[in-house]
Biopython code that builds the backbone (N, CA, C, O; Angstrom):
import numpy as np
from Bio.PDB.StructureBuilder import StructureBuilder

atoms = [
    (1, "UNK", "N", (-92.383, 81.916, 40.866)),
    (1, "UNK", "CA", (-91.587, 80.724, 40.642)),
    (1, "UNK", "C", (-91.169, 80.684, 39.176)),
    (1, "UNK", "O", (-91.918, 81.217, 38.357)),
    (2, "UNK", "N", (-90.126, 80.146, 38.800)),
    (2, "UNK", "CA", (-89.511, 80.184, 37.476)),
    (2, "UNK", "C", (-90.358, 79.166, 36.615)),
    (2, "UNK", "O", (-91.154, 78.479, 37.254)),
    (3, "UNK", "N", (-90.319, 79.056, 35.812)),
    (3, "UNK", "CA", (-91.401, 78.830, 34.296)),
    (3, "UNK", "C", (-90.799, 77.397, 34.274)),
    (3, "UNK", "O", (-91.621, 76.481, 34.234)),
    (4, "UNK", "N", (-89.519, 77.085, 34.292)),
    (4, "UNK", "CA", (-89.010, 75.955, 34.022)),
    (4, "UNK", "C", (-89.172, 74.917, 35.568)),
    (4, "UNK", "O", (-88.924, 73.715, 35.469)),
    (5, "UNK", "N", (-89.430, 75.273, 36.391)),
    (5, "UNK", "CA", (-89.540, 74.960, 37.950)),
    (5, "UNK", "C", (-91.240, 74.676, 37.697)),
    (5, "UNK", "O", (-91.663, 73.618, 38.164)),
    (6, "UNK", "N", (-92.018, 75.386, 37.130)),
    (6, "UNK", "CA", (-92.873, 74.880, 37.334)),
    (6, "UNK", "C", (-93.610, 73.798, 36.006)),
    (6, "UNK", "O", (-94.676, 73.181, 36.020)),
    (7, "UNK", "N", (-92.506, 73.899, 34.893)),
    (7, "UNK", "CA", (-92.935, 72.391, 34.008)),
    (7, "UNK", "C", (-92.632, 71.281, 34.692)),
    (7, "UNK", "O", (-93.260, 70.223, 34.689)),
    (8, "UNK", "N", (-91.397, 71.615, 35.432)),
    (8, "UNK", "CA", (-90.906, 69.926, 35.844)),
    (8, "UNK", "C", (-92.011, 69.702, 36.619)),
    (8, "UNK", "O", (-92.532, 68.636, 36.293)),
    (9, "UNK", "N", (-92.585, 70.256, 37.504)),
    (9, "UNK", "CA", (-93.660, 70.121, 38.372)),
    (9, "UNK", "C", (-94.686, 69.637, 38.237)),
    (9, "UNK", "O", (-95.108, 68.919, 39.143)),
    (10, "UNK", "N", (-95.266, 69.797, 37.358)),
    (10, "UNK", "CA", (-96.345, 69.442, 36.097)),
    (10, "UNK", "C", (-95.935, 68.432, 35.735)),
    (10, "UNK", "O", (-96.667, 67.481, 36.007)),
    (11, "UNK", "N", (-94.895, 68.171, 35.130)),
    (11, "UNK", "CA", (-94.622, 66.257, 34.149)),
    (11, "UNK", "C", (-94.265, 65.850, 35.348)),
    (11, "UNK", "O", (-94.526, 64.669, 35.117)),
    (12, "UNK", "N", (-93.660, 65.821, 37.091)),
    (12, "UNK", "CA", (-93.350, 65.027, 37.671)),
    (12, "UNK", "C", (-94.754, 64.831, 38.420)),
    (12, "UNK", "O", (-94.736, 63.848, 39.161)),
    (13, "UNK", "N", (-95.474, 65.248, 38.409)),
    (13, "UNK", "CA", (-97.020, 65.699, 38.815)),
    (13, "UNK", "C", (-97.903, 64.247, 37.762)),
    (13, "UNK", "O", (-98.563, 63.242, 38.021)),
    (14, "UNK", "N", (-97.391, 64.950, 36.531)),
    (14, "UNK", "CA", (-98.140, 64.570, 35.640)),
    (14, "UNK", "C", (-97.875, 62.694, 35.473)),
    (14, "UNK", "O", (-98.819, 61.980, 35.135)),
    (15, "UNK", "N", (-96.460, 62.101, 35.768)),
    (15, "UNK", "CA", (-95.720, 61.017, 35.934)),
    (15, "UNK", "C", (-96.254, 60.339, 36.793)),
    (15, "UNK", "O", (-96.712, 59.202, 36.682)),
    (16, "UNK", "N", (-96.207, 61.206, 37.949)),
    (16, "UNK", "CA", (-96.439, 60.096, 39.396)),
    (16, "UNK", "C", (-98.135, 59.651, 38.896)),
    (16, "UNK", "O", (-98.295, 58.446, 38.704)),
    (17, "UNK", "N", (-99.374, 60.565, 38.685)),
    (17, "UNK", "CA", (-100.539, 60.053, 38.753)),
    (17, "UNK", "C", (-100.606, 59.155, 37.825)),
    (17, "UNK", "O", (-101.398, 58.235, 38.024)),
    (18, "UNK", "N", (-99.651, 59.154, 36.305)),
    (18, "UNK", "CA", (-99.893, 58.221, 35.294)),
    (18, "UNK", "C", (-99.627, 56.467, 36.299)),
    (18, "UNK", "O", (-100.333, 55.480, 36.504)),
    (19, "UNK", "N", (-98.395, 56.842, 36.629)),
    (19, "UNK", "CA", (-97.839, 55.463, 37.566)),
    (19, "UNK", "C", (-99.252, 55.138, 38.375)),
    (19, "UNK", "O", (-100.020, 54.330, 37.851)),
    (20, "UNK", "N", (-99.589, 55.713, 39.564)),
    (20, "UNK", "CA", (-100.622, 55.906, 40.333)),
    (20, "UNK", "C", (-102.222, 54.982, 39.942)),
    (20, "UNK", "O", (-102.989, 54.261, 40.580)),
    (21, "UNK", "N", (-102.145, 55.489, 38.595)),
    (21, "UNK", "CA", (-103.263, 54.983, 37.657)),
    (21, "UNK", "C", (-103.085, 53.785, 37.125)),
    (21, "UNK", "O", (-104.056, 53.033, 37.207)),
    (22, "UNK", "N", (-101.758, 53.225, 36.400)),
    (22, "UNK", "CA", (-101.356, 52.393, 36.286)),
    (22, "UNK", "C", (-101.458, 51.112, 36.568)),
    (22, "UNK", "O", (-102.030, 50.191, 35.984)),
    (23, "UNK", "N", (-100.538, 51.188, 37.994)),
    (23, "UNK", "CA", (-99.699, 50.383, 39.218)),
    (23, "UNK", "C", (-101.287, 49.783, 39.806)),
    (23, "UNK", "O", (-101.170, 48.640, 40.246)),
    (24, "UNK", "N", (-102.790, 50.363, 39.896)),
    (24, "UNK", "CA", (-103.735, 49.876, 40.489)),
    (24, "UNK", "C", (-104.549, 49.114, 39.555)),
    (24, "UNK", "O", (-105.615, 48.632, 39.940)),
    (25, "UNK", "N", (-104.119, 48.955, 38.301)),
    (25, "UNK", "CA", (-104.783, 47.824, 37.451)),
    (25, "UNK", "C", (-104.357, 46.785, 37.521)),
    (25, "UNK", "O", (-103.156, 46.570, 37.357)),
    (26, "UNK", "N", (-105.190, 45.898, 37.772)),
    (26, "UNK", "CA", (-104.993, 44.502, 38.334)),
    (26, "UNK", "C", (-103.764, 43.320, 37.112)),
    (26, "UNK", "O", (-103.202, 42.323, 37.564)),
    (27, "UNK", "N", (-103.645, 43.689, 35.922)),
    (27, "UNK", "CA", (-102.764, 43.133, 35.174)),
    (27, "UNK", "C", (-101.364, 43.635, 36.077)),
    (27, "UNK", "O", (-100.614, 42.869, 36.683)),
    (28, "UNK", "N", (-101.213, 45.367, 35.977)),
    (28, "UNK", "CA", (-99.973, 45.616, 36.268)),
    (28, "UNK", "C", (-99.626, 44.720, 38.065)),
    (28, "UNK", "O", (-98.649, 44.130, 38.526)),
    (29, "UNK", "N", (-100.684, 44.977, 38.475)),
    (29, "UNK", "CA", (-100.417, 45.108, 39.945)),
    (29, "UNK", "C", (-100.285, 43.658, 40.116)),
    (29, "UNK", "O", (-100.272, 43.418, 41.324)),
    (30, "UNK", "N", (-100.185, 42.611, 39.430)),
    (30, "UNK", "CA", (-100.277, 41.483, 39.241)),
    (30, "UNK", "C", (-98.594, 41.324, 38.888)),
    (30, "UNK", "O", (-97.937, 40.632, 39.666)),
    (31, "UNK", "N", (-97.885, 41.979, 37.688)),
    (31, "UNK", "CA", (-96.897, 42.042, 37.204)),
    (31, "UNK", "C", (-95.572, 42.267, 38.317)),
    (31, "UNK", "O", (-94.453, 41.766, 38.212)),
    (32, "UNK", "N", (-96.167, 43.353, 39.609)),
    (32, "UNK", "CA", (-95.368, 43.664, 40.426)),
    (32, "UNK", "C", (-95.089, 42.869, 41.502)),
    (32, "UNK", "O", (-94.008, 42.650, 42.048)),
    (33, "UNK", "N", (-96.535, 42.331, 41.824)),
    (33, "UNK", "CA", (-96.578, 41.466, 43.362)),
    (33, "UNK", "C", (-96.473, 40.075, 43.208)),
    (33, "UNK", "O", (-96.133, 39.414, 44.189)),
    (34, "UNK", "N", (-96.750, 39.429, 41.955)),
    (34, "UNK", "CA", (-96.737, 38.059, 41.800)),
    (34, "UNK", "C", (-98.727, 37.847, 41.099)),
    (34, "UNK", "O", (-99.724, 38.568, 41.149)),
    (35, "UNK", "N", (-98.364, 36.212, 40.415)),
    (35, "UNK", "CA", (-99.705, 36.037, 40.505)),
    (35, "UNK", "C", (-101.176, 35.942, 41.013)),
    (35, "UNK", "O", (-102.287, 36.049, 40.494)),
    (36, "UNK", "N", (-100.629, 35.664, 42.409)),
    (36, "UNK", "CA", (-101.970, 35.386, 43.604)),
    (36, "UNK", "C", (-101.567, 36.645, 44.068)),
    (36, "UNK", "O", (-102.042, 36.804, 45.193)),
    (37, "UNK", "N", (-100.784, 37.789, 43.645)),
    (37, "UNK", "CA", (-101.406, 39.029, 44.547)),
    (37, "UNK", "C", (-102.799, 39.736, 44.613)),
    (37, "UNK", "O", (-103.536, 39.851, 43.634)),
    (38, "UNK", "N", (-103.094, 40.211, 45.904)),
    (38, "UNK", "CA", (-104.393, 40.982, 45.509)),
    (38, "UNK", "C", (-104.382, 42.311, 45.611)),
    (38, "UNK", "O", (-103.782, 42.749, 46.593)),
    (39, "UNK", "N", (-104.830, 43.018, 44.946)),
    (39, "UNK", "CA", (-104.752, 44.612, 44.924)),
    (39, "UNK", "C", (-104.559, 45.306, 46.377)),
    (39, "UNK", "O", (-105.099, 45.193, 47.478)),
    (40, "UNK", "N", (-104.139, 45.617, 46.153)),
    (40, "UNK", "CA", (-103.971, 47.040, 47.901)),
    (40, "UNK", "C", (-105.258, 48.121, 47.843)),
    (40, "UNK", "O", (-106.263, 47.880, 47.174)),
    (41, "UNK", "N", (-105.125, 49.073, 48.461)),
    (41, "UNK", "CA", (-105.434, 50.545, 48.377)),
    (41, "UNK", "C", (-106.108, 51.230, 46.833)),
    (41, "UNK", "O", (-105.661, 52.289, 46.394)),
    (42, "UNK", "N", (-107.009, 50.607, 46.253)),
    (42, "UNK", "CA", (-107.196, 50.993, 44.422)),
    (42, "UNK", "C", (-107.586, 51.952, 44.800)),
    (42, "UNK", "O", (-106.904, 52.968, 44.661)),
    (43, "UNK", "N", (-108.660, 51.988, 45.336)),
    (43, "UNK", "CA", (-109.432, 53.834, 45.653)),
    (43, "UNK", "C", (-108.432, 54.584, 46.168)),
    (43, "UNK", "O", (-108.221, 55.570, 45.462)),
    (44, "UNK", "N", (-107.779, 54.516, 47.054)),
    (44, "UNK", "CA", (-106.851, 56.040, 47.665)),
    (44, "UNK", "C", (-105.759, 56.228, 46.457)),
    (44, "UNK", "O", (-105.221, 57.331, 46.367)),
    (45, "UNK", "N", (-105.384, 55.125, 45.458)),
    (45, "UNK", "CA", (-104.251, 55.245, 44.776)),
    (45, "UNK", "C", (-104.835, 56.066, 43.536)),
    (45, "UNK", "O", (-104.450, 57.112, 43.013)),
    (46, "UNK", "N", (-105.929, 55.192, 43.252)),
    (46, "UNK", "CA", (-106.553, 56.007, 41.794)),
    (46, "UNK", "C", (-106.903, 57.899, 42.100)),
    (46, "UNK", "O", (-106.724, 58.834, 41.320)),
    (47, "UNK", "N", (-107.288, 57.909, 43.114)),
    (47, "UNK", "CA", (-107.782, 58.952, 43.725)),
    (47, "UNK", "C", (-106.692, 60.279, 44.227)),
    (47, "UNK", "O", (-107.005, 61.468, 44.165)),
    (48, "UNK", "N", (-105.608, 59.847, 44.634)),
    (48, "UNK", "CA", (-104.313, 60.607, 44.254)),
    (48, "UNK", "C", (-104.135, 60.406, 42.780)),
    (48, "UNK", "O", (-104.454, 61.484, 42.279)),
    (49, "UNK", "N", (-103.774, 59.538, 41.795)),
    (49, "UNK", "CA", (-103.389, 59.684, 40.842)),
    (49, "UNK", "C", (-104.323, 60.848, 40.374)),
    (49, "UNK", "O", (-103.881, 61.981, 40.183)),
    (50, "UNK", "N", (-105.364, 60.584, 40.236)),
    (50, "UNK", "CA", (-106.484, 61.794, 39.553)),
    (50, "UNK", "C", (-106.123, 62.975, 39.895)),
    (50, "UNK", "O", (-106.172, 63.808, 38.989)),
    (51, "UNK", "N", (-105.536, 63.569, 41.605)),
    (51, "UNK", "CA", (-105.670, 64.563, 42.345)),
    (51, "UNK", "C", (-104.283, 64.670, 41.261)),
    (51, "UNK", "O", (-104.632, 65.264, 40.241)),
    (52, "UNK", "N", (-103.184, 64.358, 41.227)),
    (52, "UNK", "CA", (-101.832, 64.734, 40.712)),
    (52, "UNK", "C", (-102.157, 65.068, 39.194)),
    (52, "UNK", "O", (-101.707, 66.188, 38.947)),
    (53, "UNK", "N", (-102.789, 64.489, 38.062)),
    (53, "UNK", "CA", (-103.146, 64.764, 37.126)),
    (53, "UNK", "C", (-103.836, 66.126, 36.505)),
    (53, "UNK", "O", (-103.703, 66.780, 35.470)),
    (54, "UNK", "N", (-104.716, 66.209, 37.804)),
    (54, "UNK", "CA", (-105.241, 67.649, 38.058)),
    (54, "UNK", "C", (-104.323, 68.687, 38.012)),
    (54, "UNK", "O", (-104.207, 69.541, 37.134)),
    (55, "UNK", "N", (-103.613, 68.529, 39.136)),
    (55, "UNK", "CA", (-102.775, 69.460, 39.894)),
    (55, "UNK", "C", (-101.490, 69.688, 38.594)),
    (55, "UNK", "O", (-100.581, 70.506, 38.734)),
    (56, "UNK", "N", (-101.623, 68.910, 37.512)),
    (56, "UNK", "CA", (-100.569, 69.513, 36.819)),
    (56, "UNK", "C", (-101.038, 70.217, 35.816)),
    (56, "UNK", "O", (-100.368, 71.010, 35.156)),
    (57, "UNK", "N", (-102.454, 69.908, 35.617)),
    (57, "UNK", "CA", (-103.312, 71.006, 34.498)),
    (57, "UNK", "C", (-103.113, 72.134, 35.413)),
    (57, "UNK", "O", (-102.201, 72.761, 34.874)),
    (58, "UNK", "N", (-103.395, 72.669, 36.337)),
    (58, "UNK", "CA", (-103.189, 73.640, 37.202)),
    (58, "UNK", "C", (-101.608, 74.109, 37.165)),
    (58, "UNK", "O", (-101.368, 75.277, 36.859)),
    (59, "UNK", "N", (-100.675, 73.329, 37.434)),
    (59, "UNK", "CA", (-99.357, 73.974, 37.053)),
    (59, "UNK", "C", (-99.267, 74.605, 35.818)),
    (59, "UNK", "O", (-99.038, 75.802, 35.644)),
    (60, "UNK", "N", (-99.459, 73.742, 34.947)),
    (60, "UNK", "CA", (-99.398, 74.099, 33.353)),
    (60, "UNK", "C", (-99.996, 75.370, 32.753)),
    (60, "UNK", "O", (-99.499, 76.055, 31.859)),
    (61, "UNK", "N", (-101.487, 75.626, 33.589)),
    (61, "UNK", "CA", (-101.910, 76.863, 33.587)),
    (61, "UNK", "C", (-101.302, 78.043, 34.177)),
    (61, "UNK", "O", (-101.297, 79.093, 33.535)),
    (62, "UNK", "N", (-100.604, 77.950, 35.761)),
    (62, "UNK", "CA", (-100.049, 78.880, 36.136)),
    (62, "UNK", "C", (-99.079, 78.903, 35.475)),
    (62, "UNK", "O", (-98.555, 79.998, 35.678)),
    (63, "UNK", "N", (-98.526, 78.361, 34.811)),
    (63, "UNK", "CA", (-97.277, 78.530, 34.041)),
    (63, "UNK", "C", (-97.276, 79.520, 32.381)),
    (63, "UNK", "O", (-96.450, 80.297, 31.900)),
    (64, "UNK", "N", (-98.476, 79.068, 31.946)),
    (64, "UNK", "CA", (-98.818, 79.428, 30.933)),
    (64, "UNK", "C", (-99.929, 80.681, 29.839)),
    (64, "UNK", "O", (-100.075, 81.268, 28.767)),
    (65, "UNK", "N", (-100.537, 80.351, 31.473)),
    (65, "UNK", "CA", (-102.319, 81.035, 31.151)),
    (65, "UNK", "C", (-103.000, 79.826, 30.832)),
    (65, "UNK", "O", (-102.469, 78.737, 31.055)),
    (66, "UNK", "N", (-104.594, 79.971, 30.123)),
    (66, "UNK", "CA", (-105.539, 79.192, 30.361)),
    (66, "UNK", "C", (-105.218, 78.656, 28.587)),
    (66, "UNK", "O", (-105.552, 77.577, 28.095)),
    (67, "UNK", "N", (-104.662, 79.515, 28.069)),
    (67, "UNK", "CA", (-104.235, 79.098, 26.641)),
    (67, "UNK", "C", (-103.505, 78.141, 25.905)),
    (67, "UNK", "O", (-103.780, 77.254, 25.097)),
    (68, "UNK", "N", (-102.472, 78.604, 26.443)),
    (68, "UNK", "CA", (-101.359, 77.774, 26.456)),
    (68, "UNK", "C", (-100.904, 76.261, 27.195)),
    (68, "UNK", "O", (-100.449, 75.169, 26.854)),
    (69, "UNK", "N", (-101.426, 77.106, 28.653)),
    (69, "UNK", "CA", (-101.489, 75.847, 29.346)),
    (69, "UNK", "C", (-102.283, 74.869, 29.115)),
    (69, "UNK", "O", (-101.893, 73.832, 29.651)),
    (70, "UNK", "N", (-103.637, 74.733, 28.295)),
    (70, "UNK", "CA", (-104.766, 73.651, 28.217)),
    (70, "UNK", "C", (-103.996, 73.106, 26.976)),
    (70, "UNK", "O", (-104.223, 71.997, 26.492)),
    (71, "UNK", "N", (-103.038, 74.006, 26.488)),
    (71, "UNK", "CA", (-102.277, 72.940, 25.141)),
    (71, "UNK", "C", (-101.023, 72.416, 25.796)),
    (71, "UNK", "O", (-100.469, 71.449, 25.272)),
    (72, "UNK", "N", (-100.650, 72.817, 26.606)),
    (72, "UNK", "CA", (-99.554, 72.431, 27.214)),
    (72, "UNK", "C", (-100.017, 70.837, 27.738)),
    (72, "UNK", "O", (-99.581, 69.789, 27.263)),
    (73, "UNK", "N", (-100.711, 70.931, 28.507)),
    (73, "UNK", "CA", (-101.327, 69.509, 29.274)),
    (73, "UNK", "C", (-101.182, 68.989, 28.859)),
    (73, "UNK", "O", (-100.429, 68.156, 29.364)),
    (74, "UNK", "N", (-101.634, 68.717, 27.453)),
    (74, "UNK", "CA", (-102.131, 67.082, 27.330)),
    (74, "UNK", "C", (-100.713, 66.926, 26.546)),
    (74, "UNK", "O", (-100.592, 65.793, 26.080)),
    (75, "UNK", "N", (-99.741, 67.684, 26.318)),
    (75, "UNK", "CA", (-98.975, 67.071, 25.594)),
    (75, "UNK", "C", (-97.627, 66.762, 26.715)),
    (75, "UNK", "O", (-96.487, 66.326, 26.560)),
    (76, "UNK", "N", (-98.452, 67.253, 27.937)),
    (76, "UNK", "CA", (-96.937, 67.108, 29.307)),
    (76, "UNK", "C", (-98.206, 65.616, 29.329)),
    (76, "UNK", "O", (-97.658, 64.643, 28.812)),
    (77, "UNK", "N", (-99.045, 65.429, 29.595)),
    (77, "UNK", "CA", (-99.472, 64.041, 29.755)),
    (77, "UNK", "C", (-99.278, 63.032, 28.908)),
    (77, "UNK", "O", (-99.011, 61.865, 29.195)),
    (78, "UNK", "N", (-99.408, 63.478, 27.931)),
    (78, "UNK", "CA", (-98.870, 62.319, 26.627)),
    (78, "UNK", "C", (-97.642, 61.879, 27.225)),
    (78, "UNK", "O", (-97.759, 60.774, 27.755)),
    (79, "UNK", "N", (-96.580, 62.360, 27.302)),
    (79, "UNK", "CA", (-95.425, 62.013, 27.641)),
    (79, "UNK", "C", (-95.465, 61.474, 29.172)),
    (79, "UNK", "O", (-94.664, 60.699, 29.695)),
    (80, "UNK", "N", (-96.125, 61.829, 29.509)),
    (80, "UNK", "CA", (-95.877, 61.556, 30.819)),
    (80, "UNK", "C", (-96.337, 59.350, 30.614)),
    (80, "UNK", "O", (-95.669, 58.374, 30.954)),
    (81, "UNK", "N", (-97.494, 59.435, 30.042)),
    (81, "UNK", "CA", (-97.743, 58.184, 29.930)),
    (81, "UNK", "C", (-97.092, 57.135, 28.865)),
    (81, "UNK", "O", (-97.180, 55.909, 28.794)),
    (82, "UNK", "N", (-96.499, 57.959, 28.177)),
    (82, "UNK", "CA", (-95.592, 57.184, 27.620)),
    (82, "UNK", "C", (-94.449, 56.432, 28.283)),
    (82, "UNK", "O", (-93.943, 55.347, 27.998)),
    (83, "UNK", "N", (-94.155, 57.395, 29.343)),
    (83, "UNK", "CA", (-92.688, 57.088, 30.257)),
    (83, "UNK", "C", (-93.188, 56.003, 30.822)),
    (83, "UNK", "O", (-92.551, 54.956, 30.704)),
    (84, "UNK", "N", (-94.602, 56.017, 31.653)),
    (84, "UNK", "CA", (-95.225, 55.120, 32.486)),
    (84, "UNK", "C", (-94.804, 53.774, 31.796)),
    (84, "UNK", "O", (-94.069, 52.856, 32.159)),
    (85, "UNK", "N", (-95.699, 54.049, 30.433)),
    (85, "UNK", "CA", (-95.707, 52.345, 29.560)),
    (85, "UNK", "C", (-94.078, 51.946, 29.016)),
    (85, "UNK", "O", (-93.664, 50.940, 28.440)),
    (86, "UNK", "N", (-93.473, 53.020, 29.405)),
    (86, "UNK", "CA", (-91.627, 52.246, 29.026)),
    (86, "UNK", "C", (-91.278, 51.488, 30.223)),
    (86, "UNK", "O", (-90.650, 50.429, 30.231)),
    (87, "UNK", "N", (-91.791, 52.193, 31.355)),
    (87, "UNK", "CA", (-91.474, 51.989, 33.030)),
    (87, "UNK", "C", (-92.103, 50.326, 33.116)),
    (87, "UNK", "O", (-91.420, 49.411, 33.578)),
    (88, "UNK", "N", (-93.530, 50.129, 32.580)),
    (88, "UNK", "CA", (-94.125, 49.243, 32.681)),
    (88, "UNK", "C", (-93.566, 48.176, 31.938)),
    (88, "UNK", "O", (-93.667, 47.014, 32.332)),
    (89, "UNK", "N", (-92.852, 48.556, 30.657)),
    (89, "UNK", "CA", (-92.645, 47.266, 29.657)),
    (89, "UNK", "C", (-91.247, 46.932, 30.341)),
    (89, "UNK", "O", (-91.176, 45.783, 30.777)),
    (90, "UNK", "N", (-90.248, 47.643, 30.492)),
    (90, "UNK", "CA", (-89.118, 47.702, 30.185)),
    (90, "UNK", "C", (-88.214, 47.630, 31.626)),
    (90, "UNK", "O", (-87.144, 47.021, 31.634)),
    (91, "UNK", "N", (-88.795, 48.378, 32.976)),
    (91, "UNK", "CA", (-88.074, 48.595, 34.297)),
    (91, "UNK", "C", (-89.621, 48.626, 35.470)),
    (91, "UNK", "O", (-89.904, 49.478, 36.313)),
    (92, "UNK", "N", (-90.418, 47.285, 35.067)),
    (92, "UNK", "CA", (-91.209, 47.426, 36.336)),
    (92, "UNK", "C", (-90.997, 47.447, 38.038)),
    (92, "UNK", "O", (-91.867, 47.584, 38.898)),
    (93, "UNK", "N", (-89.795, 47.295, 38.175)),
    (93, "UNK", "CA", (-89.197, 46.333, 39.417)),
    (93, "UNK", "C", (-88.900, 48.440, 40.233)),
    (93, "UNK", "O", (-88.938, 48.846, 41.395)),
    (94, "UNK", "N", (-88.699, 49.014, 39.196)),
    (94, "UNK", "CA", (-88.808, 50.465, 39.301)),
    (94, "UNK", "C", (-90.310, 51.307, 40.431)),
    (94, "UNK", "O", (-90.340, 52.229, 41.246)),
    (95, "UNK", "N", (-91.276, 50.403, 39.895)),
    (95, "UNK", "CA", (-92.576, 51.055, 40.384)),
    (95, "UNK", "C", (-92.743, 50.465, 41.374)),
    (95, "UNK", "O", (-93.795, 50.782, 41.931)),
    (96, "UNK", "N", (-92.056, 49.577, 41.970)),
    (96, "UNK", "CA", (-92.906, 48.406, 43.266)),
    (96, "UNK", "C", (-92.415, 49.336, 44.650)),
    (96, "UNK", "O", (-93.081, 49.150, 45.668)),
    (97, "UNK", "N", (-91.472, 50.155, 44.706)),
    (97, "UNK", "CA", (-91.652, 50.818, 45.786)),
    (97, "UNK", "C", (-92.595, 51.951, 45.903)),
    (97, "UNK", "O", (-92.422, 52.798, 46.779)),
    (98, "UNK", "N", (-93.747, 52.027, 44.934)),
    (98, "UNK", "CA", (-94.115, 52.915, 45.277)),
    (98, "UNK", "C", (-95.754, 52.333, 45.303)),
    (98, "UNK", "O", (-96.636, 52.825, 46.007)),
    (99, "UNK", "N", (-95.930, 51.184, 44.376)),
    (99, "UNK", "CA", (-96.911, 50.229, 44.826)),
    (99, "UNK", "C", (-96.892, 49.645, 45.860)),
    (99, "UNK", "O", (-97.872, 49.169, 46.434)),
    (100, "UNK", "N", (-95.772, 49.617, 46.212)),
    (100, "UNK", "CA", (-95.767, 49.014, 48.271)),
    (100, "UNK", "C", (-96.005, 50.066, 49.373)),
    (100, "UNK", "O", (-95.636, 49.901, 50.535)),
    (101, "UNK", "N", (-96.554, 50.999, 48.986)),
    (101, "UNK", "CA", (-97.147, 51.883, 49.386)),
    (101, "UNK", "C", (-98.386, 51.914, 50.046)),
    (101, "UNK", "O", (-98.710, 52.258, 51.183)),
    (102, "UNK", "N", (-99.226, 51.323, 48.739)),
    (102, "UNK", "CA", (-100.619, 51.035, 48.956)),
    (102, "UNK", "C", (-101.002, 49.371, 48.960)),
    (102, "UNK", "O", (-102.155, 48.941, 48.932)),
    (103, "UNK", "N", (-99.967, 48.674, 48.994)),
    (103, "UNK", "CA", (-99.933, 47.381, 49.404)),
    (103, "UNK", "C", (-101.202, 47.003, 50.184)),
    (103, "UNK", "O", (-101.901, 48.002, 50.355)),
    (104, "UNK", "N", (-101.728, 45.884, 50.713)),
    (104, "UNK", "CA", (-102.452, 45.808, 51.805)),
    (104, "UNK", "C", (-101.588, 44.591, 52.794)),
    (104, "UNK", "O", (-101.004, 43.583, 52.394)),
    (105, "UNK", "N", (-101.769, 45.150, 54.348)),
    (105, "UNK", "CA", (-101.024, 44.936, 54.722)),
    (105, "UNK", "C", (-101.008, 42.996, 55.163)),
    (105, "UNK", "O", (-102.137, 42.625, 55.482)),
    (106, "UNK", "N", (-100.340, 42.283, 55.189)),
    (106, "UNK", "CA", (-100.777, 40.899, 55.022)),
    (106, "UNK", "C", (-100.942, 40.199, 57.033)),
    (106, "UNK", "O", (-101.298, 39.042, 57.256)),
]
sb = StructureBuilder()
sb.init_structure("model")
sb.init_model(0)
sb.init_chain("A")
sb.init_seg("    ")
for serial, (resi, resn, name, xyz) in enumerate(atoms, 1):
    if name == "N":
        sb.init_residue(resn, " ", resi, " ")
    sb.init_atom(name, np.array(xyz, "f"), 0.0, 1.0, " ", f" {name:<3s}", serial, name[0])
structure = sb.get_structure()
């Protein structure tokens, strides 16, 4: 697979679990659903987020080696959580389809 095919993979990897991680803290998840919302799904959401976070140290490595790629990570994660907290300050209305995901169902 091409080198550049597998960064995007990694920061969109690396994106979704930041959101994932996010979207299940009770401030944000509060921000999306209203005040009297109550959390959905925290364990299956946190628990993918982690699995995707992983899975992009693993891209980053196949992409890189064990060298490169362990420097690669954290700086495709840095960014990655930066985007999250622009997403969060700036276009939350952005994340609620994917927090209605793990909604619970009413």
């Amino acid at each position: 697979m091409e080198p550049a095919v597998l960064l995007i993979f990694a920061f969109l990897s690396a994106l979704l679990g930041c959101v994932l991680l996010a979207v299940t803290q009770i401030r944000h998840w509060k921000t999306l659903f209203g005040p009297r919302a109550e959390p959905g799904h925290v364990r299956v959401a946190r628990t993918m987020g982690w699995s995707l976070i992983a899975m992009s140290l693993v891209l980053c490595v196949l992409r890189d080696g064990a060298s490169f790629g362990a420097l690669l990570w954290p700086l495709t994660l840095a960014v990655a959580a930066f985007c999250t907290a622009m997403m969060l300050a700036y276009r939350p209305q952005w994340l609620k389809p994917l927090a209605d995901l793990f909604a619970q169902a009413r």
